[in-house]
C-alpha positions as CSV (number, residue, x, y, z in Angstrom):
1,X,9.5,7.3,-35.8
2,X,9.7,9.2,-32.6
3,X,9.9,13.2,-33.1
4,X,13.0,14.5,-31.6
5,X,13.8,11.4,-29.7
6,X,16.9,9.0,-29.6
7,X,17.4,5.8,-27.6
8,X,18.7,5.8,-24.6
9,X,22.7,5.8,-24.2
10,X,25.0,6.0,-20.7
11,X,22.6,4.9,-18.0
12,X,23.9,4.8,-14.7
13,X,23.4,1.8,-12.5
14,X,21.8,2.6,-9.2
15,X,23.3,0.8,-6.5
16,X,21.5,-1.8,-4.5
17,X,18.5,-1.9,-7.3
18,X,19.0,-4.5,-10.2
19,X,17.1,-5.6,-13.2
20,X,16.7,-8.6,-15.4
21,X,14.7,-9.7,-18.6
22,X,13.6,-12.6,-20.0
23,X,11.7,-14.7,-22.7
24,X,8.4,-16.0,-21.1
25,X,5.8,-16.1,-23.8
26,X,3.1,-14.1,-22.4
27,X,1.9,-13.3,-25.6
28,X,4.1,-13.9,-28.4
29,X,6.8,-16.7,-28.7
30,X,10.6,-15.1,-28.6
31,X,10.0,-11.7,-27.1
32,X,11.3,-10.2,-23.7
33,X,8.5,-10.1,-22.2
34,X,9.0,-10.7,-18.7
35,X,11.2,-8.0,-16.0
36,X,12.4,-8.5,-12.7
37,X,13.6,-5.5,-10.5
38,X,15.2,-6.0,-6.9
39,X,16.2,-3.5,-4.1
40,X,18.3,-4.4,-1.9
41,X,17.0,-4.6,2.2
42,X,16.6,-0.8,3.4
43,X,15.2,0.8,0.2
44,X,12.1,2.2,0.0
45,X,8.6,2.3,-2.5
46,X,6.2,4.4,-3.4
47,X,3.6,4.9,-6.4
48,X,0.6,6.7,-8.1
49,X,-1.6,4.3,-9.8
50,X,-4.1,5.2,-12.4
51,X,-8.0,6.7,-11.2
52,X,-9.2,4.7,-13.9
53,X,-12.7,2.8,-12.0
54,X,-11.5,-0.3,-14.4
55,X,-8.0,-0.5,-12.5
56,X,-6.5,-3.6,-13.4
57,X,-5.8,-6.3,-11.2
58,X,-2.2,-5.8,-10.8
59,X,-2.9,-1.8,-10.1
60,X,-5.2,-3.4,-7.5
61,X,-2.5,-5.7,-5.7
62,X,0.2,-3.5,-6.0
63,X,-1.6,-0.8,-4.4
64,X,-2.9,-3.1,-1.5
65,X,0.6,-4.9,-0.9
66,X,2.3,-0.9,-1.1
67,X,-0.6,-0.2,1.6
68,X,0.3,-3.4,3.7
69,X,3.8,-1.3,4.8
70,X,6.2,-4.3,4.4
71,X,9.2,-3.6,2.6
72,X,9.3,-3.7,-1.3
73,X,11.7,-6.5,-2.1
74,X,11.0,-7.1,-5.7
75,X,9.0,-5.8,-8.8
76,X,7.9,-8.2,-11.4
77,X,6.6,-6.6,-14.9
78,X,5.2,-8.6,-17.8
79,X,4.2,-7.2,-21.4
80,X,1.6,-8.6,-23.9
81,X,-0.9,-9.0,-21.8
82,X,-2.9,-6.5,-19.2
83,X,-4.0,-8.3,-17.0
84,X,-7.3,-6.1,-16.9
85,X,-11.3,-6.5,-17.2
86,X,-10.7,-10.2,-16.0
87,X,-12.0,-10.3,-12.6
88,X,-11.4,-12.4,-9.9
89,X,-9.0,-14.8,-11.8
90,X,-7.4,-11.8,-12.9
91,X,-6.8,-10.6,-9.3
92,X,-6.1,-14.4,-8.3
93,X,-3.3,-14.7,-11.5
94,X,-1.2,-11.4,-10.3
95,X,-1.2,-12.8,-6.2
96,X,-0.1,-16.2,-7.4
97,X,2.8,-14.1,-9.8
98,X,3.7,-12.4,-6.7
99,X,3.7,-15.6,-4.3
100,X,6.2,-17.2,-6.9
101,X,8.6,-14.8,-7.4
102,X,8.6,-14.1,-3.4
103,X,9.0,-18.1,-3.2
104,X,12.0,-17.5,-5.7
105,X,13.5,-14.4,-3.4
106,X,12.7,-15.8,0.2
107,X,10.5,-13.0,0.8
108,X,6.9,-12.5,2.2
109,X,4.4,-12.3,-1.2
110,X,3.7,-8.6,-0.1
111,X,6.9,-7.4,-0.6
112,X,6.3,-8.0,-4.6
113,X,4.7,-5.6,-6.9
114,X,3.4,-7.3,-10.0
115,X,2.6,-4.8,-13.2
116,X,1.3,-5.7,-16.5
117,X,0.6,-4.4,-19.7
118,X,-0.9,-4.8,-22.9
119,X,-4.1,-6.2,-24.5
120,X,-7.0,-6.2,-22.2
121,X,-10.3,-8.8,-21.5
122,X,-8.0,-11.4,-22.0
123,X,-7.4,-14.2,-19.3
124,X,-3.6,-15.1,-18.4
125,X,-1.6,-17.7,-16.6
126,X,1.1,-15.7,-15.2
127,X,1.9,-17.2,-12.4
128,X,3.0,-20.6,-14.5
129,X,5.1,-18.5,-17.1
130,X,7.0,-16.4,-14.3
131,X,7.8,-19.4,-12.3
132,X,9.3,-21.0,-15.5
133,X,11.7,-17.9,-16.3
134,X,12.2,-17.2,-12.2
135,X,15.8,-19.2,-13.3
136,X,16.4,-17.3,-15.5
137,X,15.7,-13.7,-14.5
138,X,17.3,-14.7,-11.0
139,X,20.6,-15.6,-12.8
140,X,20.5,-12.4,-15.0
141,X,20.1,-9.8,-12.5
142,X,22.2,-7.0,-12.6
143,X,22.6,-3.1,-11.7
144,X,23.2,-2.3,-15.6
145,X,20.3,-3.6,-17.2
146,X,18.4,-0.2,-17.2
147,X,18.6,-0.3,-21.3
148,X,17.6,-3.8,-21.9
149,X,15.0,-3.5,-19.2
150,X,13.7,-0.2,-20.8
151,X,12.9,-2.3,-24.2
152,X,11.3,-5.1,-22.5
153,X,8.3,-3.4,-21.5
154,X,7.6,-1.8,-24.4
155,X,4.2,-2.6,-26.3
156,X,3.3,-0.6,-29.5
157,X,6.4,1.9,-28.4
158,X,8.8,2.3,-31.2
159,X,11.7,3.3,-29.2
160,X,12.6,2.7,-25.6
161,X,12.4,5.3,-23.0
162,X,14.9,5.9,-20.3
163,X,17.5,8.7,-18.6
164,X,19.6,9.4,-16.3
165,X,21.0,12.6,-13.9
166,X,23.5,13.0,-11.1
167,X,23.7,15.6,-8.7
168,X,25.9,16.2,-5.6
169,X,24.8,16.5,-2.5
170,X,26.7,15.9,1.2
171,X,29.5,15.5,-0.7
172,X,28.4,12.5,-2.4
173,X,27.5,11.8,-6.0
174,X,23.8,11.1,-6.1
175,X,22.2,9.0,-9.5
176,X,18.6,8.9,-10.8
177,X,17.7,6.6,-13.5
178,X,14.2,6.2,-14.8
179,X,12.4,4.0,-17.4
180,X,9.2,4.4,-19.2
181,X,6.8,2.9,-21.5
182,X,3.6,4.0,-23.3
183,X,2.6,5.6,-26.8
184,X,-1.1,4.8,-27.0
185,X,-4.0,5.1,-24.5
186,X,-2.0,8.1,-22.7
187,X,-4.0,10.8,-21.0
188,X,-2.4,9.5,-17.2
189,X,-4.5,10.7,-14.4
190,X,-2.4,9.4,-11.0
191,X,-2.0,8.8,-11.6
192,X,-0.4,1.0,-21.0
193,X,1.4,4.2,-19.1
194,X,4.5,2.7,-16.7
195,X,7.4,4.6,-15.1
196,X,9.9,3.4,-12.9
197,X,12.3,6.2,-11.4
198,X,15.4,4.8,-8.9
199,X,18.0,6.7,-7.0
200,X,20.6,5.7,-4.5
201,X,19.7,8.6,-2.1
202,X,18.2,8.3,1.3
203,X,15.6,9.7,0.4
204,X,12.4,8.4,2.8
205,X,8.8,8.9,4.6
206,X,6.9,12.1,3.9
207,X,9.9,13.3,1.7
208,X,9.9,10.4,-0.2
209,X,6.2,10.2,-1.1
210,X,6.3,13.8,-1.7
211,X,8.9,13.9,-4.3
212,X,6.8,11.5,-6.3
213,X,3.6,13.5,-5.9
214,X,5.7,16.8,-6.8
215,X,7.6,15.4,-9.7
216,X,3.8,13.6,-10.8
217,X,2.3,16.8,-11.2
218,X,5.0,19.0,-13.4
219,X,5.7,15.7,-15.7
220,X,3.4,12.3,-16.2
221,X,0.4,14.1,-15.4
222,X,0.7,16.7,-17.7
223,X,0.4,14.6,-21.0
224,X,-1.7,13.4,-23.2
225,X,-1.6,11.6,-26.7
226,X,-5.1,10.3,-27.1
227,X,-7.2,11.8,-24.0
228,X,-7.7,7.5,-23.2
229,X,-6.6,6.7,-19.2
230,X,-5.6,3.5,-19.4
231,X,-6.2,0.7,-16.8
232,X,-2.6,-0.1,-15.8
233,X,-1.2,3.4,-15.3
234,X,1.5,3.0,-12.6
235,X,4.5,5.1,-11.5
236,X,7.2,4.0,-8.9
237,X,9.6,5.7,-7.2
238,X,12.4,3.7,-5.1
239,X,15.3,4.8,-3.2
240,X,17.8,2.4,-2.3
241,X,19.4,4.5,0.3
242,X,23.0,3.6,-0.7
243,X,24.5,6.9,-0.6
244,X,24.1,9.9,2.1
245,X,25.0,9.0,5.6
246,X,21.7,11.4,6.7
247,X,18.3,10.2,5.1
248,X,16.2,13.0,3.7
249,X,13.0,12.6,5.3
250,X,11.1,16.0,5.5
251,X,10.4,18.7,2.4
252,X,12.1,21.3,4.6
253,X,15.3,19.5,4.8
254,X,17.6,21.8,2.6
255,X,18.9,19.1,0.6
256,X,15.0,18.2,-0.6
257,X,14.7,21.0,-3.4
258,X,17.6,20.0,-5.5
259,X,17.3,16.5,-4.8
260,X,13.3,16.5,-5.8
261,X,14.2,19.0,-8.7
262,X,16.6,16.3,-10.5
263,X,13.6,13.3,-9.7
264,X,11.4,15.8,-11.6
265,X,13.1,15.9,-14.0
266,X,13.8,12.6,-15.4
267,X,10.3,12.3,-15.0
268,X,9.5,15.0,-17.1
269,X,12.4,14.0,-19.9
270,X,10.1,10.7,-19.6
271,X,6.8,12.0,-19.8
272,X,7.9,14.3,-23.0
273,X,9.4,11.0,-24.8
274,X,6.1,9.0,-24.2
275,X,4.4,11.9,-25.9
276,X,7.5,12.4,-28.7
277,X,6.4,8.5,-29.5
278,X,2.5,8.8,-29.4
279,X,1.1,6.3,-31.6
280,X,1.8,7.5,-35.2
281,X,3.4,10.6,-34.0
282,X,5.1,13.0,-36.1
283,X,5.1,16.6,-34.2
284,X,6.0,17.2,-30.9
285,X,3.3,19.8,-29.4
286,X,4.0,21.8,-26.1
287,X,0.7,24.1,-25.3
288,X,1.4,26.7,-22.6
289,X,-1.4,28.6,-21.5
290,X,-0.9,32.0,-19.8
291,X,-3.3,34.9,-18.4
292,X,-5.9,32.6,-16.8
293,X,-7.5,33.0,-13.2
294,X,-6.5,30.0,-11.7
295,X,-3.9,26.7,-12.8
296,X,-7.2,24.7,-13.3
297,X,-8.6,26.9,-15.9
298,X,-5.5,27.2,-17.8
299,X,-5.3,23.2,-17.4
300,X,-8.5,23.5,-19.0
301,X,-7.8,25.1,-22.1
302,X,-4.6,23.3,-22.3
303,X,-6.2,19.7,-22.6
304,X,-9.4,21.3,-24.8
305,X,-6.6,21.9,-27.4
306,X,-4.8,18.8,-27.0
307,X,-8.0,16.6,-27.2
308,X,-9.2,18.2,-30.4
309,X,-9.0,15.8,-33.6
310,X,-9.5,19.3,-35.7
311,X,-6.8,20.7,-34.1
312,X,-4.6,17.5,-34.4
313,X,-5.0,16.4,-37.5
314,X,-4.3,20.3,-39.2
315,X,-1.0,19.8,-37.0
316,X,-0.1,16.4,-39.0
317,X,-1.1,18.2,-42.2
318,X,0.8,21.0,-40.9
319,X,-2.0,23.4,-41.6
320,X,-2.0,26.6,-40.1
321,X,-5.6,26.0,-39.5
322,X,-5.8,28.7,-36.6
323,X,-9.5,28.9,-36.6
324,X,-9.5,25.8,-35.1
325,X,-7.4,26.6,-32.5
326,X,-10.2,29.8,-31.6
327,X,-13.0,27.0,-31.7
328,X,-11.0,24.9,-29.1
329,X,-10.2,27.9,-26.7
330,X,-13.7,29.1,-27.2
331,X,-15.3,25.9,-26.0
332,X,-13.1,25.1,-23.6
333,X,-15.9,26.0,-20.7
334,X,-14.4,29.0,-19.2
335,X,-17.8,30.8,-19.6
336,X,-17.1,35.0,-18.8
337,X,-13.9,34.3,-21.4
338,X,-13.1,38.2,-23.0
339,X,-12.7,36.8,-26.3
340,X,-11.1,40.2,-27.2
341,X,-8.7,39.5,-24.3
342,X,-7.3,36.5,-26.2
343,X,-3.6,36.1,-28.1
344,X,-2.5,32.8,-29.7
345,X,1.3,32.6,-30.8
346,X,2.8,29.4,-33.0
347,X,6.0,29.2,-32.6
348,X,7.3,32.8,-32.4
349,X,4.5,34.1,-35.1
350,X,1.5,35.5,-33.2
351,X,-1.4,34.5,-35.2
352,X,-4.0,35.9,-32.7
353,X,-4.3,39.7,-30.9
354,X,-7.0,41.1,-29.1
355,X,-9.2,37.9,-30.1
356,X,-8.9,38.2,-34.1
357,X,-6.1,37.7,-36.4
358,X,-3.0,39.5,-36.1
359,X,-2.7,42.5,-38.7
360,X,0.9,41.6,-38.7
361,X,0.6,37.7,-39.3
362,X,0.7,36.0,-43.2
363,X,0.0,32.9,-43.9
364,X,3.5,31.9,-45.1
365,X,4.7,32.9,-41.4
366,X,2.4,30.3,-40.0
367,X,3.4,27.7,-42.4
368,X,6.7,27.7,-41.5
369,X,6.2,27.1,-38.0
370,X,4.2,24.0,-38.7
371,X,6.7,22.6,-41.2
372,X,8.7,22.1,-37.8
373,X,8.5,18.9,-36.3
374,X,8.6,20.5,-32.9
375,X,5.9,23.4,-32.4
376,X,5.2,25.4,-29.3
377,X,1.2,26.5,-28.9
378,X,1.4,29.5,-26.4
379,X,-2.4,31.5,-25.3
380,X,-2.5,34.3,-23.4
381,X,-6.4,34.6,-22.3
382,X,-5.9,38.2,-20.7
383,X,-7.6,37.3,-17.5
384,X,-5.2,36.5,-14.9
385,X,-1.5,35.5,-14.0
386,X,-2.3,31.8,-13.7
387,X,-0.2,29.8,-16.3
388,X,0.3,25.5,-17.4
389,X,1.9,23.7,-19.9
390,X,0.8,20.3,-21.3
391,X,2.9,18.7,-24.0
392,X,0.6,16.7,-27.1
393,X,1.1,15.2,-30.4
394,X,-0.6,14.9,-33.5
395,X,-3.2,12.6,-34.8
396,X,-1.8,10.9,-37.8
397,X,-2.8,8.5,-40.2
398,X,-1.1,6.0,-38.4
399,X,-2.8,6.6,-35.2
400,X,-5.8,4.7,-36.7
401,X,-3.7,1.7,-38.4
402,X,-1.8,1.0,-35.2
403,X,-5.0,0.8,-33.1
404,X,-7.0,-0.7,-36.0
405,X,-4.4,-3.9,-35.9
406,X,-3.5,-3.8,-31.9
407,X,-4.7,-7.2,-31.5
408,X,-4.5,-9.0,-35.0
């Protein structure tokens, strides 16, 4: 069960971008499996893929069709299979998805973004599948579909993912509405991780492709569940440009700030959720590291923490096994570290001053803050106004059993 997190209710339609779902047997008989998203003539794309060097096929096409400059008409999204580590077929099965949906739409092939996720090696007929459900999504399409669409392309997520926010600007009432999947194989670098984020704004060029960067780097690529990139990580931003009568297109338009502020965060209230529903999650773990030299260095620590299974596991236990937490910061690889420097706080209880325990801190006091399902890490290394947050979960039993059975 996701910590702290509740499916989606009251998502706003974005005008001129609609979404559909369907059955198309990708991988197992009788599930969604298949999503089509169209924007209306005018809109505009842009997206972080994932660094991984084993970047799946679709990553590849998407990327190179974004690159070709011709508008984005269409995004086609299948589960249950990756579509990675299968070569050229793999590459030939994801143009041939994207020439049959553009034959459906009456578009040019590069104006469709194919995305896939799920079990990877495995070979695919996409193309054939799509083009037998292409009736079906076409006739289904429509600007409330965020919820339905937001379950479809979930894999080993146990809830789906999805939010929205309005804000006002010119006047006008502008919407964002984002979807996400992914539980397992998170650690995004941007870049199984997939985020779509629409508004109705003008909001275009250097502004546009901004935003995204901006909103990457306080949200999606400041996670992790397991420290695994995954081959498929992809995040799109699209703006219809159905509301404001003057396009934002520069970062020192006025209207940029707010605008990129409220895309930022429904990414983040994504990001968080993929995390609140890691793979046999059960505590929600933000680490917030303070007093270092540089972001990087406190980024550092951050993930060192997050990453270790000593430190993870004591979490699911809920062990106030602060040692651990020493040993992490410790080898962390910030070399001249003034160990003596060094606080550590759960929660509200300081466990940590000057580098040793806290004369102040019991053991009782720490337990109770890992009884929560929701526990804060804050470090202070004493060196520096430099500061980052991260948000983690634990490593449960479960963990193993989900990825023990992924493909049986």
């Amino acid at each position: 069960m996701a910590v702290g997190l509740l499916p989606p209710h009251d998502l706003l339609p974005i005008a001129g971008l609609r979404l559909a779902v369907a059955e198309g047997g990708v991988r197992y008989a009788g599930r969604r499996d298949l999503t089509l998203m169209t924007l209306a003539e005018g809109s505009e794309v842009v997206g972080v893929f994932t660094r991984n060097r084993f970047s799946a096929a679709p990553v590849v096409v998407a990327q190179r069709h974004l690159s070709a400059g011709t508008p984005v008409r269409a995004l086609i999204i299948n589960t249950g299979n990756a579509n990675a580590g299968t070569g050229a077929a793999g590459l030939q099965a994801a143009e041939d998805s994207c020439r049959t949906v553009a034959a459906a739409l009456g578009c040019a092939p590069e104006s469709i973004l194919p995305f896939s996720t799920g079990v990877i090696g495995e070979p695919v007929d996409l193309a054939r599948k799509i083009s037998a459900t292409l009736p079906t999504l076409t006739a289904r399409l429509d600007e409330n579909h965020w919820e339905i669409a937001a379950a479809a392309i979930m894999t080993t997520d146990t809830i789906p993912k999805a939010c929205s926010r309005q804000i006002d600007l010119d006047g006008q009432r502008v919407t964002i509405t984002g979807m996400a999947k992914g539980s397992g194989m998170i650690r995004p670098d941007m870049a199984t991780m997939l985020a779509y984020i629409g508004t109705d704004a003008a909001l275009q060029g250097a502004a546009l492709q901004q935003c995204l960067r901006d909103a990457m780097a306080q949200s999606f690529n400041r996670i992790t569940v397991d420290g695994d990139t995954s081959t498929n990580d992809a995040c799109i931003l699209m703006a219809t440009g159905q509301v404001l009568a003057q396009a934002v297109t520069q970062v020192d338009d006025p209207r940029y700030v707010p605008l990129c502020a409220a895309i930022t965060e429904v990414a983040q209230f994504l990001a968080q959720a993929i995390v609140r529903d890691g793979e046999g999650a059960s505590k929600f773990m933000p680490i917030h590291i303070a007093g270092g030299r540089s972001q990087e260095e406190c980024l550092q620590v951050a993930y060192r923490m997050a990453h270790s299974p000593l430190i993870k596991t004591a979490f699911f236990a809920s062990d106030p096994n602060w040692g651990r937490l020493l040993a992490a910061i410790g080898s962390a690889g910030v070399d001249d570290l003034e160990v003596n420097q060094v606080q550590v706080w759960l929660g509200d209880v300081r466990i940590v001053r000057d580098g040793a325990r806290d004369p102040d801190y019991t053991e009782a006091a720490g337990q109770a803050v890992m009884a929560e399902e929701e526990i804060p890490v804050r470090v202070d290394l004493g060196r520096g106004t430099a500061t980052a947050t991260i948000w983690t979960c634990d490593l449960s039993y479960d963990y193993v059993r989900i990825n023990a059975d992924y493909r049986s």
